[in-house]
N, C-alpha and C positions, 0 to 999 in steps of 0.2 A: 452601474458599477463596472471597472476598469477589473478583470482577471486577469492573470498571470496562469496558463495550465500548462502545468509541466507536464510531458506526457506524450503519447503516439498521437498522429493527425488525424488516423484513422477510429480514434475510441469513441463509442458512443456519447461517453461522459463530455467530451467537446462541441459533439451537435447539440447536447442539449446546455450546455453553457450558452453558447452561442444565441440559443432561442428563449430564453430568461434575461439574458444581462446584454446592457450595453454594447461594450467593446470587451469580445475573449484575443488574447495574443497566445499563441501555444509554438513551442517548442522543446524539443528533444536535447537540446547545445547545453553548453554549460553556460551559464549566467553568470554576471560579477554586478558589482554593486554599481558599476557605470550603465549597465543595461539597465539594470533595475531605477535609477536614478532619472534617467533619458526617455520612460516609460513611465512614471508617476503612476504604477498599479493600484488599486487597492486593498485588492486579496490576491492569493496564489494558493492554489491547488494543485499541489503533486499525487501522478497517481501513474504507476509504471514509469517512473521515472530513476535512473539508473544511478544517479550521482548524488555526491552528498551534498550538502546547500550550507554557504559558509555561513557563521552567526550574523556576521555585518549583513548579509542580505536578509536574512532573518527576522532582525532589528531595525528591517523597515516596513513591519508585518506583523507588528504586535498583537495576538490572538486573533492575527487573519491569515493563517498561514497554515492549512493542513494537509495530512498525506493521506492517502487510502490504501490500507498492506492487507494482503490480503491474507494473513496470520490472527489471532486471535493471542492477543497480544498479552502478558510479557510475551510469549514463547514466542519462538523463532522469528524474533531481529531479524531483519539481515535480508541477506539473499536466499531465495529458494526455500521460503515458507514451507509451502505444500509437502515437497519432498522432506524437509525435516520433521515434520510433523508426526509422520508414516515412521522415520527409522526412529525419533526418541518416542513414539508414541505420547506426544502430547496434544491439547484439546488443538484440534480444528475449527477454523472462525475468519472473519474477518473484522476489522479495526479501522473506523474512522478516526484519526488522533492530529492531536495539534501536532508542527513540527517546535522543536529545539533543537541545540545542537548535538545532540545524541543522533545515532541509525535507531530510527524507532520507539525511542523513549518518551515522547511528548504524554502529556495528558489525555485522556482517553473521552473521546467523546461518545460515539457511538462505538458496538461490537453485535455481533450474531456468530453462533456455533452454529457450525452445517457438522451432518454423522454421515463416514461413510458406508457404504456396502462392502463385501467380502469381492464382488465383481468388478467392484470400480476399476479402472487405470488412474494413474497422476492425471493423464491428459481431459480425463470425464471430472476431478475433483476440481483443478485446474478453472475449468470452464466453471464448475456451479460456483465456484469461490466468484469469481471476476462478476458473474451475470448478479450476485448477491451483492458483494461489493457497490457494483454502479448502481442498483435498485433500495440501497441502505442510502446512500449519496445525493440519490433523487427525490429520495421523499423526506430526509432531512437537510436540504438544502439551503431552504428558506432560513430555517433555523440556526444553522451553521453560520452565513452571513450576516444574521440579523447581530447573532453575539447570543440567542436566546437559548443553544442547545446545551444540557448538561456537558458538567467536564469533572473528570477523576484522575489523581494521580495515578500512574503506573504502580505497582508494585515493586521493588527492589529485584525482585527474583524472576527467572527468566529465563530464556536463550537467546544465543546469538551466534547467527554463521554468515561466514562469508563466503561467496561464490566459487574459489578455487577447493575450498573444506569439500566438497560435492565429488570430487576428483576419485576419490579414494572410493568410489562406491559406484563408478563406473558399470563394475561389472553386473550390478542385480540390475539397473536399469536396458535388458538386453533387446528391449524392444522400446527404446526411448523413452519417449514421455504416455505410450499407449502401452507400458509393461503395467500390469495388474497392480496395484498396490500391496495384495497379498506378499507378492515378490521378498519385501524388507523385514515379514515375519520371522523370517531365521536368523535377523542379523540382532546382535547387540543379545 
């Protein structure tokens, strides 16, 4: 099988693409339908990938086309899961889902809640999200590909944030992404 992994060069998820399937091609760029066209893919796997993906490239990927967020999905769409998570206090998790043309909205294939401790930082939930992520990924793989893994509509109900929304809450993150998550207890 021909992949398409959208995504860092350095992610584990690529070595192990790489050592299951044929031909992996990965990039971080933005894609148009002439790349996608010029490359005869057969699936494509977004996973930390920062841009939205137009429908026409979409609609050459009819249920072979998913993302991995590391949300626990409806809640927090978007950018900066984790962190939203913490200040609306909703469930914590990760989401294998088809893509659509929505941020996030696809059909829900796979999910897992992770709980955190009173100790954690973002940067310690951060990491166990990602390392669950790729090991929910890996052992449904087969599955995913084949077309045999469950799938579930989304919910209607939800959140969604975008990257700059983050701005305004600057200041509780005062020791970056290693601020405690306790930190956001006093907000909201």
């Amino acid at each position: 099988m021909k992949v398409l992994f959208l995504g860092p060069n350095d992610s584990p998820l690529l070595e192990y693409l790489r050592c299951v399937e044929t031909l992996v091609v990965a990039t971080m760029g933005k894609i148009d339908i002439s790349y996608i066209d010029s490359h005869n893919f057969d699936f494509l796997v977004s996973y930390n990938y920062r841009r939205i993906i137009s429908g026409e490239v979409l609609g050459r990927f009819p249920d072979r086309a998913v993302n991995l967020h590391i949300a626990l999905l409806p809640w927090n769409r978007g950018a900066d899961p984790n962190f939203w998570s913490f200040v609306e206090k909703t469930p914590k998790g990760v989401t294998i889902h088809y893509l659509d043309e929505g941020v996030d909205t696809g059909d829900i294939i796979y999910q897992r809640e992770i709980f955190s401790r009173p100790d954690d930082t973002f940067r310690m939930i951060y990491d166990r999200l990602h390392r669950d992520i790729q090991n929910l990924f890996i052992w449904n793989w087969v599955h995913i590909r084949n077309g045999t893994c469950p799938r579930r509509k989304q919910p209607v109900m939800g959140t969604f944030h975008w990257a700059k929304e983050k701005d305004k809450y600057a200041h509780v993150l005062t020791e970056g992404w290693d601020t405690p998550v306790s930190a956001v207890d006093s907000l909201k």
